[in-house]
TIDRENTI-353342 format. One record per residue: x, y, z of N, C-alpha, C in turn; residue number from 1. Coordinates in steps of 0.05 Angstrom, whole numbers. Each point is the difference from the previous one (the first is absolute). Last residue first. Layout:
BEGIN
<site n_c1="X" n_c2="Y" n_c3="Z" ca_c1="X" ca_c2="Y" ca_c3="Z" c_c1="X" c_c2="Y" c_c3="Z" nr="NUM"/>
...
# end
This chain:
BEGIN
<site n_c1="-1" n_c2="1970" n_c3="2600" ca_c1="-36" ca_c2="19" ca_c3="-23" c_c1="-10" c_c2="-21" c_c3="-2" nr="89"/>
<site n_c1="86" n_c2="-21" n_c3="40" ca_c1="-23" ca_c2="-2" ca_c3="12" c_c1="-19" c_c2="15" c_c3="-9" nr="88"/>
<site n_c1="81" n_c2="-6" n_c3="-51" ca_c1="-3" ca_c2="-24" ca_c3="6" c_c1="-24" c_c2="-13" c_c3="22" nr="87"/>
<site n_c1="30" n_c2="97" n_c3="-8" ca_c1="-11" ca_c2="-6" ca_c3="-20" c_c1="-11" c_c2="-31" c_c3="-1" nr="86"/>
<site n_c1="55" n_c2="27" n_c3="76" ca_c1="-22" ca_c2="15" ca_c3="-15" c_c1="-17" c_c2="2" c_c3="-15" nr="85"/>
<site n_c1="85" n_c2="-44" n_c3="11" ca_c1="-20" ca_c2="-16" ca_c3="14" c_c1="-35" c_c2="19" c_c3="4" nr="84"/>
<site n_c1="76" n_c2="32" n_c3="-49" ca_c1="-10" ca_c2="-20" ca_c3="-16" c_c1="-20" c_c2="-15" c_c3="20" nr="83"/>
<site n_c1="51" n_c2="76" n_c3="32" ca_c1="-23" ca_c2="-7" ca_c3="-25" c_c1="-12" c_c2="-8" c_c3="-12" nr="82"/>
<site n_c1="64" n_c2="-17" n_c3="72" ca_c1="-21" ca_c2="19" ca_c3="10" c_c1="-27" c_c2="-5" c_c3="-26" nr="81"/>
<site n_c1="87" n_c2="-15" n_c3="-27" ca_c1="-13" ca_c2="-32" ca_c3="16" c_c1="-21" c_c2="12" c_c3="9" nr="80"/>
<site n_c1="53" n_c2="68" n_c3="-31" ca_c1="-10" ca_c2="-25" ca_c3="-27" c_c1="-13" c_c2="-16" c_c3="14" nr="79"/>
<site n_c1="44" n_c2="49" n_c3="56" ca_c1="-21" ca_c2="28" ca_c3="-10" c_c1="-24" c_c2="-19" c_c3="-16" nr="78"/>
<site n_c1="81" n_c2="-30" n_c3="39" ca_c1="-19" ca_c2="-15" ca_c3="20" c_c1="-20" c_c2="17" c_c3="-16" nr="77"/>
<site n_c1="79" n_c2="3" n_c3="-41" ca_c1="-13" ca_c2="-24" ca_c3="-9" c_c1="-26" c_c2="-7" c_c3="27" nr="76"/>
<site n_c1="22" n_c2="102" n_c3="-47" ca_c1="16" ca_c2="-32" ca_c3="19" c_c1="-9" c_c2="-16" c_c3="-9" nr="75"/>
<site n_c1="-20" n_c2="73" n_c3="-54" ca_c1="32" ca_c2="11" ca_c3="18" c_c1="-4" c_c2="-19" c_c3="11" nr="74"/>
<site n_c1="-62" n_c2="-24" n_c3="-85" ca_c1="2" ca_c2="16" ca_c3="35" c_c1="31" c_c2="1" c_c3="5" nr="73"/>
<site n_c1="-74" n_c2="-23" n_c3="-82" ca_c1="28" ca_c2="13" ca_c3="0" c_c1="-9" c_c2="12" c_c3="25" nr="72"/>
<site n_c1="-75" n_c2="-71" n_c3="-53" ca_c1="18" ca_c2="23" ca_c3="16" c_c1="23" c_c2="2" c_c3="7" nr="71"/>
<site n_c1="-35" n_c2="-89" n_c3="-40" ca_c1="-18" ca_c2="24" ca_c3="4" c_c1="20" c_c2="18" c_c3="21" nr="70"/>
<site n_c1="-1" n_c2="-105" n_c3="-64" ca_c1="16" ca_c2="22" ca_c3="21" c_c1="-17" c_c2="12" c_c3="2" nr="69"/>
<site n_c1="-3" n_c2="-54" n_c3="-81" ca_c1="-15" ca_c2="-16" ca_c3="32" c_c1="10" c_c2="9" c_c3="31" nr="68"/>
<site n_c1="26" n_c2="17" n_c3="-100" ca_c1="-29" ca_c2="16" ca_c3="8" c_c1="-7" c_c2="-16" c_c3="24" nr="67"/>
<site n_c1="94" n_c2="32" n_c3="-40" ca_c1="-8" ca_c2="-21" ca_c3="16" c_c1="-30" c_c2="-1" c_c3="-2" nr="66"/>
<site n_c1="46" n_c2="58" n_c3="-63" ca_c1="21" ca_c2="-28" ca_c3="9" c_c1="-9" c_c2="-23" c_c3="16" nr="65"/>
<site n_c1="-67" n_c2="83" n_c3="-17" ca_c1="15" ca_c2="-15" ca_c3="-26" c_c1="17" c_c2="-21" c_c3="6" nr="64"/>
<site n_c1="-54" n_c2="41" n_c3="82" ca_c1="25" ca_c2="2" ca_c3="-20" c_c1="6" c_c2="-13" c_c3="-18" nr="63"/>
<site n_c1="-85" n_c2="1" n_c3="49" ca_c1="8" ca_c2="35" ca_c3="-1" c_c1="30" c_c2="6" c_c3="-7" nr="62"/>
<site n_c1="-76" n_c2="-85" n_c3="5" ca_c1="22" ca_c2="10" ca_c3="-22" c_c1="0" c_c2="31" c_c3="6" nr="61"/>
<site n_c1="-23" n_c2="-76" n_c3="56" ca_c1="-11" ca_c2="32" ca_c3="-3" c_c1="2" c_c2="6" c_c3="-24" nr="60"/>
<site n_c1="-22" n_c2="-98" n_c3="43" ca_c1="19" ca_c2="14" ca_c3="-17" c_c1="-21" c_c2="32" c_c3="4" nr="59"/>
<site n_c1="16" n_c2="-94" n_c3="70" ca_c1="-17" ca_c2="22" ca_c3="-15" c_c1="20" c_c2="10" c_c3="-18" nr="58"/>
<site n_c1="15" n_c2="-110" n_c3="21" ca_c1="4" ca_c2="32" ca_c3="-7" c_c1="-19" c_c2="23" c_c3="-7" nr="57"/>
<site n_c1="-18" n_c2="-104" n_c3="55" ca_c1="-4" ca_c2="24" ca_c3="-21" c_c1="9" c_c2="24" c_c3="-1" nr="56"/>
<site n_c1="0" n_c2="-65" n_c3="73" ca_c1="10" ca_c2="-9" ca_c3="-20" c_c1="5" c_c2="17" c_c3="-23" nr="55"/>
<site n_c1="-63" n_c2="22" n_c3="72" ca_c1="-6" ca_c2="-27" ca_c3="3" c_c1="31" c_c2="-7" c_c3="-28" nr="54"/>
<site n_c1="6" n_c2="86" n_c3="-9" ca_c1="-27" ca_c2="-11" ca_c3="20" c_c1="-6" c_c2="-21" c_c3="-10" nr="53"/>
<site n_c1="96" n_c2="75" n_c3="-2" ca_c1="-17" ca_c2="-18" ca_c3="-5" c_c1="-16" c_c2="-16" c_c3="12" nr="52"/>
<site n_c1="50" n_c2="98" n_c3="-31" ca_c1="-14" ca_c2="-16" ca_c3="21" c_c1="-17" c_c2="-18" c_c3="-6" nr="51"/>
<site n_c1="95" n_c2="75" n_c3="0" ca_c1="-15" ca_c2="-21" ca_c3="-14" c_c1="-21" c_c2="-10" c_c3="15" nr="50"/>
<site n_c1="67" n_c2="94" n_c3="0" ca_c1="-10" ca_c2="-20" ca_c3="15" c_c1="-26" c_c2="-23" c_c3="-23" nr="49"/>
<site n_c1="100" n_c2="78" n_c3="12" ca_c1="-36" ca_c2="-6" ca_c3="-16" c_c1="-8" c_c2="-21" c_c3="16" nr="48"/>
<site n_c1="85" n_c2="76" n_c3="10" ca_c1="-5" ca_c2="-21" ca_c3="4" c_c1="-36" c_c2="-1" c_c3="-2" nr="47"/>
<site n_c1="106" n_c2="53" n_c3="-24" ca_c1="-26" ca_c2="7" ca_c3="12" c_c1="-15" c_c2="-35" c_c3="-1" nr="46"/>
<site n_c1="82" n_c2="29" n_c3="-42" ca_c1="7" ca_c2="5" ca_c3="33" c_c1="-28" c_c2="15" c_c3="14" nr="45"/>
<site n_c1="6" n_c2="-35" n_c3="-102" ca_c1="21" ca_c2="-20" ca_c3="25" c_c1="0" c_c2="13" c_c3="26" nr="44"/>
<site n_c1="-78" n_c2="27" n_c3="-76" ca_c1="23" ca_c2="18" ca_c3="9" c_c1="15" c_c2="-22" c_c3="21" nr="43"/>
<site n_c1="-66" n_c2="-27" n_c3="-71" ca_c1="6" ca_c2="21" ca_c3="-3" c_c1="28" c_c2="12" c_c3="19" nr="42"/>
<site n_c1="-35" n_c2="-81" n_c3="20" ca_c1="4" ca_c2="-9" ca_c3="-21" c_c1="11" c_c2="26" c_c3="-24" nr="41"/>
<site n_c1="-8" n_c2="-21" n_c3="110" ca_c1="-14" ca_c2="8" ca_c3="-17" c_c1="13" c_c2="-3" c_c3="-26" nr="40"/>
<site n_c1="20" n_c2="-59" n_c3="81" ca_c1="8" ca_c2="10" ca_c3="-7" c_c1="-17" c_c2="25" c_c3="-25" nr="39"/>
<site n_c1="-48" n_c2="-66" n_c3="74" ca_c1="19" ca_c2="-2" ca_c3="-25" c_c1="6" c_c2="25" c_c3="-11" nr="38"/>
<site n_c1="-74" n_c2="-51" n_c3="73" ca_c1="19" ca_c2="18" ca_c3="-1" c_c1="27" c_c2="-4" c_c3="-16" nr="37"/>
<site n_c1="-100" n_c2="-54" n_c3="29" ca_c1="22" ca_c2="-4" ca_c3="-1" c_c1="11" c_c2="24" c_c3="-17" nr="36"/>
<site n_c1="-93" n_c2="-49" n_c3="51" ca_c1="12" ca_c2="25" ca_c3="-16" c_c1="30" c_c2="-8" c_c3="-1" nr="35"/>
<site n_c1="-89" n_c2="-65" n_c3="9" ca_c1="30" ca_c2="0" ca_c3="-4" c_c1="11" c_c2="32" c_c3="-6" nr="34"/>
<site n_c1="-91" n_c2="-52" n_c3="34" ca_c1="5" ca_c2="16" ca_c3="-19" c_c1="28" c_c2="8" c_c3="15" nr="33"/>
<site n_c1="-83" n_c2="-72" n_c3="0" ca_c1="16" ca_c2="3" ca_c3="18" c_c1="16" c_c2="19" c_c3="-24" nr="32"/>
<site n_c1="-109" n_c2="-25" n_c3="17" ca_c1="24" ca_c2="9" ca_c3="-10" c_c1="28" c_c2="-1" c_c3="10" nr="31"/>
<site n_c1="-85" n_c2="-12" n_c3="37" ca_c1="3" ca_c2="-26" ca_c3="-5" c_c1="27" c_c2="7" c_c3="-17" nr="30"/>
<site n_c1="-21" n_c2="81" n_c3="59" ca_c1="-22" ca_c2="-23" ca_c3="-10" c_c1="18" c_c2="-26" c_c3="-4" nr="29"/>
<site n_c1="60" n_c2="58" n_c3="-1" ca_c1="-23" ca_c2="20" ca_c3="-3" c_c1="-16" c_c2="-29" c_c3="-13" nr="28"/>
<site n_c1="101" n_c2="12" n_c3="56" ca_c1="-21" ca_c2="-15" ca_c3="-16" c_c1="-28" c_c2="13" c_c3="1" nr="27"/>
<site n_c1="124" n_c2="14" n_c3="-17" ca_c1="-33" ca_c2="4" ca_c3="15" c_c1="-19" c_c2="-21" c_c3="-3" nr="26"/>
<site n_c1="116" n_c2="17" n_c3="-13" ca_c1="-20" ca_c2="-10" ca_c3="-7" c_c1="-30" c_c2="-2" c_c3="25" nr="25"/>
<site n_c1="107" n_c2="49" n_c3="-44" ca_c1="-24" ca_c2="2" ca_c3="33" c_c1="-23" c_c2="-21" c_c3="-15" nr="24"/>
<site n_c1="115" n_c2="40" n_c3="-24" ca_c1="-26" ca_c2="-13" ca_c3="-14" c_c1="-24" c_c2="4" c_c3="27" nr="23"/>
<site n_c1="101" n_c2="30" n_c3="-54" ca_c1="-16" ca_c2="0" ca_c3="29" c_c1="-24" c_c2="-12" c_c3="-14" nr="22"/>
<site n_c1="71" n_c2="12" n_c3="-57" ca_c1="9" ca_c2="5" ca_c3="17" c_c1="-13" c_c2="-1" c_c3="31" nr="21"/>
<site n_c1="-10" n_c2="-74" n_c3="-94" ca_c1="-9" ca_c2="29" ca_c3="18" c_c1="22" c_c2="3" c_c3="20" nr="20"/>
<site n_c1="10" n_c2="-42" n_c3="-87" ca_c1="6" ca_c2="-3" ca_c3="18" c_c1="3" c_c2="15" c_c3="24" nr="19"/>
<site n_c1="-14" n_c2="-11" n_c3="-111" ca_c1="-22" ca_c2="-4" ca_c3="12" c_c1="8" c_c2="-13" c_c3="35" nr="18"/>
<site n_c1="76" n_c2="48" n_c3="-79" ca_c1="-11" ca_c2="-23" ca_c3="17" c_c1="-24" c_c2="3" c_c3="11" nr="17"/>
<site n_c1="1" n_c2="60" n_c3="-73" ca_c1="20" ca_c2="-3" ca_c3="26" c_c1="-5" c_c2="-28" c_c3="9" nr="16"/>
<site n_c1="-33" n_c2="37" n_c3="-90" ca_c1="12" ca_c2="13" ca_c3="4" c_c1="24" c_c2="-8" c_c3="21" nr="15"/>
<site n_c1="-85" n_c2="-58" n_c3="-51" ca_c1="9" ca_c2="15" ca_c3="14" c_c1="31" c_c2="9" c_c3="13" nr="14"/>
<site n_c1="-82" n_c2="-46" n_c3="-67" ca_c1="26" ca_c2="4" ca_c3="0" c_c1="-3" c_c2="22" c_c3="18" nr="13"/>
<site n_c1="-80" n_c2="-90" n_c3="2" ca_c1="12" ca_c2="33" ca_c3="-5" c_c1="34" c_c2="-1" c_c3="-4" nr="12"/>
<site n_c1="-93" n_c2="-73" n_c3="-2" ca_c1="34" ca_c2="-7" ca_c3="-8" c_c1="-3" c_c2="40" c_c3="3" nr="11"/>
<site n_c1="-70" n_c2="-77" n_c3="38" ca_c1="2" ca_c2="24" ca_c3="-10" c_c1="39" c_c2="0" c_c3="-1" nr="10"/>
<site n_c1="-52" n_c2="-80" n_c3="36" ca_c1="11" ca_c2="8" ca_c3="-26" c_c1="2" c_c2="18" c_c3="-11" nr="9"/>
<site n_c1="-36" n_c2="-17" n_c3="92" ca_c1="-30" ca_c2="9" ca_c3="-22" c_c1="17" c_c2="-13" c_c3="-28" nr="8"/>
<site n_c1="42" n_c2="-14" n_c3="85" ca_c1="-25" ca_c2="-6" ca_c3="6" c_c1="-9" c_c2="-2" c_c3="-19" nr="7"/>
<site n_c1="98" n_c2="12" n_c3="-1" ca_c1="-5" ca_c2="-21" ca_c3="-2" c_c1="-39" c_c2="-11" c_c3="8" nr="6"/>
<site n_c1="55" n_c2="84" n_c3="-54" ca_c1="-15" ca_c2="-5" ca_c3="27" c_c1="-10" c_c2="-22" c_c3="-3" nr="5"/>
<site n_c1="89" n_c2="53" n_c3="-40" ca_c1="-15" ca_c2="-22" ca_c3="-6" c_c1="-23" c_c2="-6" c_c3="21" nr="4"/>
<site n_c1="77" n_c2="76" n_c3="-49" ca_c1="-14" ca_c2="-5" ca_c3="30" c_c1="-22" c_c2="-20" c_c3="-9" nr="3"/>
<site n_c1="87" n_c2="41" n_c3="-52" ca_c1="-24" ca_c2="-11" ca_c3="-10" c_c1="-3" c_c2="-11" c_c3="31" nr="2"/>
<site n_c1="74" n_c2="80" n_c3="-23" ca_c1="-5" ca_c2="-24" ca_c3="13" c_c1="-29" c_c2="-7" c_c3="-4" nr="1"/>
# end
């Protein structure tokens, strides 16, 4: 599936529907930063987390299939935990 981002025109192929299982949105400063929770791309019955600022996909690339994921957790509150974690460095 060809993923289209209607902000920047960045064109990716990706694996799953782009249709989080959980999400949380923060605000750091003037920032507003989007985590959102997705199926891992390596193992189906573990779960990654995405995170985007002001609009903007971060990318990890820590999977070949997806690079705009990060980490392999047992839940989906473990993934949301983390990402909002990181999403505040």
């Amino acid at each position: 599936m060809i993923i289209y981002c209607d902000n920047c025109g960045h064109q990716w192929e990706a694996d799953q529907v782009m249709k989080s299982l959980a999400s949380a949105r923060k605000q750091q400063g003037q920032h507003r930063l989007d985590i959102d929770v997705y199926l891992c791309p390596i193992d189906k019955n573990k779960y990654s987390f995405a995170i985007n600022k002001n609009g903007g996909v971060g990318a990890f690339y820590e999977f070949e299939s997806d690079p705009y994921l990060s980490g392999c957790y047992e839940s989906i509150e473990e993934a949301l935990e983390a990402g909002i974690k990181e999403a505040l460095l």
